[in-house]
Wavefront OBJ file of the C-alpha trace (Angstrom):
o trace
v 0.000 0.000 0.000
v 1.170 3.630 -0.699
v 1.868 5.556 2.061
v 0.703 9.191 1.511
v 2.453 12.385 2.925
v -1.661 12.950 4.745
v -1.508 9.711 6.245
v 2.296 10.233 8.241
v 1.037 13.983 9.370
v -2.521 12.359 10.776
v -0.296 9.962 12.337
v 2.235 12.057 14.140
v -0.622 14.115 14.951
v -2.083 11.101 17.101
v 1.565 9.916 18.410
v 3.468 13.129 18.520
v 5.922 10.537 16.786
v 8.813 11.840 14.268
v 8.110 12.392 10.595
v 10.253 9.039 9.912
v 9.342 6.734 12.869
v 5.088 7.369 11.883
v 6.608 6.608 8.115
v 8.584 3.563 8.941
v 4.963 2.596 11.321
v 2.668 3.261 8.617
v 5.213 0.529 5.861
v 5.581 -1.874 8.654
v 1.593 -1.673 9.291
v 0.492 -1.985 5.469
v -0.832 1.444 6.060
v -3.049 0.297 9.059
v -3.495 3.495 11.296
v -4.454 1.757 14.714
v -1.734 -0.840 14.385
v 0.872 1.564 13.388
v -0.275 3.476 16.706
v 0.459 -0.012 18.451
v 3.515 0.235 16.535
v 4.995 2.952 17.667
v 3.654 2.610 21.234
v 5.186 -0.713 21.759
v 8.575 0.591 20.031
v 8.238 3.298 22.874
v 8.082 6.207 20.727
v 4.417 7.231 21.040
v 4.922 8.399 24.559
v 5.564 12.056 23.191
v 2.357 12.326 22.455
v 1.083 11.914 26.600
v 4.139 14.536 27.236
v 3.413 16.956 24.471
v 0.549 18.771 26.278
v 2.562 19.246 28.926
v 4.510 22.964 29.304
v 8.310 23.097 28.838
v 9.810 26.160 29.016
v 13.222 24.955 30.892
v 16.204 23.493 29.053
v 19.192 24.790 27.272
v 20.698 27.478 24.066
v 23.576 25.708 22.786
v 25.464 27.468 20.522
v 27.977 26.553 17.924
v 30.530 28.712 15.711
v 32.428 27.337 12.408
v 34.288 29.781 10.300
v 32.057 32.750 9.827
v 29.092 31.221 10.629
v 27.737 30.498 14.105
v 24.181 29.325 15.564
v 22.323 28.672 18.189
v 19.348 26.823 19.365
v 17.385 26.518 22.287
v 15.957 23.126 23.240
v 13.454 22.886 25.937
v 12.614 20.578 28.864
v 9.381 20.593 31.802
v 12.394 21.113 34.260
v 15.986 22.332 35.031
v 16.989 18.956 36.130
v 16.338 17.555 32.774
v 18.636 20.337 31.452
v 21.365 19.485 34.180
v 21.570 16.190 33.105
v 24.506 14.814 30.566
v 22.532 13.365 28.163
v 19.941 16.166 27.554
v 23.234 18.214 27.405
v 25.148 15.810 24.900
v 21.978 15.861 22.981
v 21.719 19.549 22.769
v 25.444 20.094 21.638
v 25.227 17.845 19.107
v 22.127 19.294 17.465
v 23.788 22.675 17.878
v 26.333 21.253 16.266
v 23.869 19.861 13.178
v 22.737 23.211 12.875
v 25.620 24.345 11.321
v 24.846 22.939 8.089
v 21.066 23.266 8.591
v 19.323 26.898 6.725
v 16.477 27.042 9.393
v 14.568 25.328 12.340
v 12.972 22.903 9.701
v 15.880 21.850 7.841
v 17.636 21.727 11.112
v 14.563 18.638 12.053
v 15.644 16.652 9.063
v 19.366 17.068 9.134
v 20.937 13.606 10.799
v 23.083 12.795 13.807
v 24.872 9.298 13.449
v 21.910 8.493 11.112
v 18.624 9.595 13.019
v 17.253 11.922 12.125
v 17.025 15.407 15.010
v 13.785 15.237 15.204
v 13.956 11.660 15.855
v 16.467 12.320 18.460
v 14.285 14.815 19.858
v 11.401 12.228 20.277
v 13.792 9.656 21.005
v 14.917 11.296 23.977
v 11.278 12.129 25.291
v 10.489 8.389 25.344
v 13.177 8.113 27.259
v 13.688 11.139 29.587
v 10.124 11.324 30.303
v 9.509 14.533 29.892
v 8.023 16.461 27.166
v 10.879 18.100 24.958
v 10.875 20.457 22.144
v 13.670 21.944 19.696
v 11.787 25.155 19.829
v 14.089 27.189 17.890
v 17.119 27.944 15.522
v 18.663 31.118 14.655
v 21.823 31.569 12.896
v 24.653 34.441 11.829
v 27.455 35.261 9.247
v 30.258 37.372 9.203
v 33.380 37.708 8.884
v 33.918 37.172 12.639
v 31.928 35.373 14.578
v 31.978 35.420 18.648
v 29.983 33.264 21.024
v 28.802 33.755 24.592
v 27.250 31.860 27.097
v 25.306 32.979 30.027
v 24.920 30.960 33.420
v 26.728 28.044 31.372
v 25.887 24.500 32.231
v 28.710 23.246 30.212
v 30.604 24.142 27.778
v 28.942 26.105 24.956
v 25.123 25.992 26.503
v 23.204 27.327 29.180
v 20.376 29.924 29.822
v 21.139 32.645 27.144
v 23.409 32.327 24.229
v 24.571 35.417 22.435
v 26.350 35.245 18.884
v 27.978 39.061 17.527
v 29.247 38.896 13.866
v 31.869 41.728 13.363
v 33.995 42.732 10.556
v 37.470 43.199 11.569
v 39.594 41.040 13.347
v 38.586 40.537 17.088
v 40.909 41.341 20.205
v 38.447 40.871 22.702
v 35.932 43.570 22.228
v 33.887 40.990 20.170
v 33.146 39.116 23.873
v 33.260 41.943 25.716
v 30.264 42.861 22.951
v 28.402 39.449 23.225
v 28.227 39.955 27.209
v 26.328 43.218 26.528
v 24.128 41.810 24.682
v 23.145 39.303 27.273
v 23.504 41.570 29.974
v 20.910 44.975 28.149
v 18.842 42.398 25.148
v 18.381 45.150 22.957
v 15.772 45.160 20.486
v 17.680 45.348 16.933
v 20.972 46.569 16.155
v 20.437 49.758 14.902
v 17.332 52.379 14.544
v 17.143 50.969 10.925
v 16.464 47.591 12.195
v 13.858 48.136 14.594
v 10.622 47.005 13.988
v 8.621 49.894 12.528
v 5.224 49.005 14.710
v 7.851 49.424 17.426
v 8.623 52.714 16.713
v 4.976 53.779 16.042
v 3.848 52.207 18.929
v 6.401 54.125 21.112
v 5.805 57.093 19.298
v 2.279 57.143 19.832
v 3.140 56.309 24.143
v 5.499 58.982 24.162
v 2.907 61.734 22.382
v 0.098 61.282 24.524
v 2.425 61.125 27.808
v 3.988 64.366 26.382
v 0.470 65.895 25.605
v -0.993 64.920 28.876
v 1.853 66.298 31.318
v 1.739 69.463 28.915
v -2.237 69.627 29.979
v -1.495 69.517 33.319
v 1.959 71.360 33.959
v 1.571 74.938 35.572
v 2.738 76.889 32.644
v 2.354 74.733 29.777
v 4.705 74.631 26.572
v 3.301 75.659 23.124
v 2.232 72.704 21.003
v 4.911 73.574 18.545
v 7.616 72.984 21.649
v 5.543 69.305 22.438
v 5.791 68.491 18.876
v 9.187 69.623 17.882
v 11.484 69.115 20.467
v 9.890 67.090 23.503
v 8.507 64.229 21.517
v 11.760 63.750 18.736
v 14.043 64.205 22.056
v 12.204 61.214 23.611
v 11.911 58.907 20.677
v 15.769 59.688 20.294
v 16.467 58.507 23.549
v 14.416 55.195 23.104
v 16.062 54.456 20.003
v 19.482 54.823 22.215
v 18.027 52.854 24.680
v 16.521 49.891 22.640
v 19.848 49.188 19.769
v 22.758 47.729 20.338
v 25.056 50.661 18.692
v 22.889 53.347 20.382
v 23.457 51.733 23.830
v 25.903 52.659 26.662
v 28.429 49.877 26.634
v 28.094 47.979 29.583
v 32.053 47.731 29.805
v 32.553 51.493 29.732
v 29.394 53.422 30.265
v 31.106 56.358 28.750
v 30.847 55.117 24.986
v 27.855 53.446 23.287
v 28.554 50.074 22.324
v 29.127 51.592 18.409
v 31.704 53.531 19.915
v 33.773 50.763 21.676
v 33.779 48.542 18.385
v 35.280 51.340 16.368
v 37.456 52.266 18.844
v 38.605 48.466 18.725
v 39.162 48.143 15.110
v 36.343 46.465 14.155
v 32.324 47.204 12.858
v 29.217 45.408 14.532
v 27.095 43.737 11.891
v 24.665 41.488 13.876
v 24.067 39.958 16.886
v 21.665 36.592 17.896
v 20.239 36.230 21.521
v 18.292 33.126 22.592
v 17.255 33.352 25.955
v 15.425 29.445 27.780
v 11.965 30.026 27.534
v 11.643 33.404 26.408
v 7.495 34.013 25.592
v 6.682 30.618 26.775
v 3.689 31.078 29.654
v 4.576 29.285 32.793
v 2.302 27.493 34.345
v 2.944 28.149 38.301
v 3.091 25.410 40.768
v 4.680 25.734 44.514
v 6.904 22.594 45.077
v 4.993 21.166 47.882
v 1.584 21.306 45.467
v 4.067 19.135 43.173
v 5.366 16.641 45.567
v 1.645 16.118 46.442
v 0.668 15.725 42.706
v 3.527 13.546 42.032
v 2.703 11.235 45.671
v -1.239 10.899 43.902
v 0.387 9.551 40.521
l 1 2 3 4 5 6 7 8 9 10 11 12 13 14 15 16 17 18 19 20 21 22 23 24 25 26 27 28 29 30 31 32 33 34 35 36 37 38 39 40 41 42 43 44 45 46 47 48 49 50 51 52 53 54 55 56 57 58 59 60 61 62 63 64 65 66 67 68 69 70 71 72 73 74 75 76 77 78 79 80 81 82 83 84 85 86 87 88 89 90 91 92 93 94 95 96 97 98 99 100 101 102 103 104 105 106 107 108 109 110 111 112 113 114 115 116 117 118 119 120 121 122 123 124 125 126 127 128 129 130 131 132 133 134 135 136 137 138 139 140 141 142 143 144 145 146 147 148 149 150 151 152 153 154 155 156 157 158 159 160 161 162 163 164 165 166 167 168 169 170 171 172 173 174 175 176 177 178 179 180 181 182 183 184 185 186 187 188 189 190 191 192 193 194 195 196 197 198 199 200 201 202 203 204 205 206 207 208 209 210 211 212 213 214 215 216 217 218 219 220 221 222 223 224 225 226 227 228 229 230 231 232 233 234 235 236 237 238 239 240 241 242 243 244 245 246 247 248 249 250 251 252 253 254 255 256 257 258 259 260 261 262 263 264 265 266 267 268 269 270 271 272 273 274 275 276 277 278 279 280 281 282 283 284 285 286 287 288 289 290 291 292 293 294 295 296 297 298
């Protein structure tokens, strides 16, 4: 029987199984749905699917650099002690390490580690484990320089935030120096020309009404022309300082923004990447004795 591309996705949808293990069910099966479900449940890989409702916004950003390109990746766990253990951390390094020949998060899925497939190893790993997993995302720089840093490392080359600079220039230093500022003050884009434009009109309409408002109510109000002109631009200058990474005050030396510092060191900022575990995943909150208790019920 031929085994259509609809059949594997309904499949995986009912598992939570990897593209290729719900493939290599559905041949074994003749195309039989509920015994490729048996399959893969007595293979041990549809346990993802009783995990994969299940929040996990813990785990690790590994990062790798090659040459002038570097990337990083942030794979996520239900808990920190899944991300403190070796194997979750072998398996994260080595799919950082895939993702160096991988062009995005779904190519990344499909490229193979000792012949399995990541996504496989990814699944693989929740049967085991036990806990719901997910290789959440990929992101990935070039330049003629690239520097990595980690922050609150686990081991080498992963941990809580990973932060990848690409310069042009050779570095001495500054390039790190750089990449801890970026963990350290997360701006929003590198320069005002990168920043998202409903960003800007979003903080331009904030700062006009705030401006407008105080105006209303100061003791000797400013003409509008004065609001307008000078008070508003002056405002949206400073958040556009505030919110880029060549705008801001270097974290090293306060005295110079962090454009400054790189030309002062020889070199030219071209991008930055920073993954941070579990950034815009909602938490679900549970005090530890409430999960002792829930764990003690089964």
């Amino acid at each position: 029987m031929s085994i259509t591309a609809s059949m594997v996705k309904e499949l995986r949808e009912q598992t939570g199984a990897g593209m290729m293990d719900a493939k290599k069910a559905l041949t074994e099966t003749n195309g039989d749905m509920e015994a490729a479900v048996d399959w893969l449940r007595t293979k041990g890989l549809a346990k993802a699917a009783k995990k994969s409702g299940r929040t996990a916004a813990e785990g690790l950003v590994g990062v790798a650099v090659h040459g002038g390109r570097g990337v990083a990746v942030e794979v996520n766990s239900e808990t920190d002690f899944v991300a403190k253990n070796a194997e979750f951390q072998a398996m994260v390094g080595s799919i950082a390490k895939a993702a160096l020949d991988a062009g995005d998060l779904d190519a990344l899925k499909a490229v193979e580690i000792d012949g399995t497939a990541v996504e496989t190893v990814v699944t693989n790993a929740i049967a085991k484990i036990g806990e719901n997993m997910t290789l959440r995302r990929m992101a990935a720089i070039e330049g003629q320089t690239v520097v990595s840093y980690i922050h609150n490392a686990a081991t080498d080359g992963m941990g809580k935030i990973g932060v990848l600079v690409a310069l042009d220039g050779a570095d001495n230093g500054i390039g790190r120096q750089i990449a801890m500022h970026v963990a350290a003050a997360n701006p929003l884009a590198l320069s005002e020309s990168d920043l998202d434009q409903a960003v800007l009109a979003k903080e331009l309409e904030i700062q006009t009404a705030k401006a407008l408002e105080e105006n209303a109510t100061a003791a000797k109000p400013k003409p509008e022309q004065v609001i307008h002109n000078n008070i508003i631009p002056g405002r949206m200058k400073k958040f556009v300082a505030e919110s880029t990474l060549m705008g801001q005050a270097f974290v090293i030396n306060p005295d110079l923004t962090v454009e400054q510092a790189a030309k002062e060191a020889g070199v030219a900022v071209t991008g930055f990447v920073r993954l941070e575990v579990g950034e815009g995943i909602e938490k679900v909150e549970e005090d530890f004795a409430a999960e002792v208790a829930k764990v003690a019920k089964g």
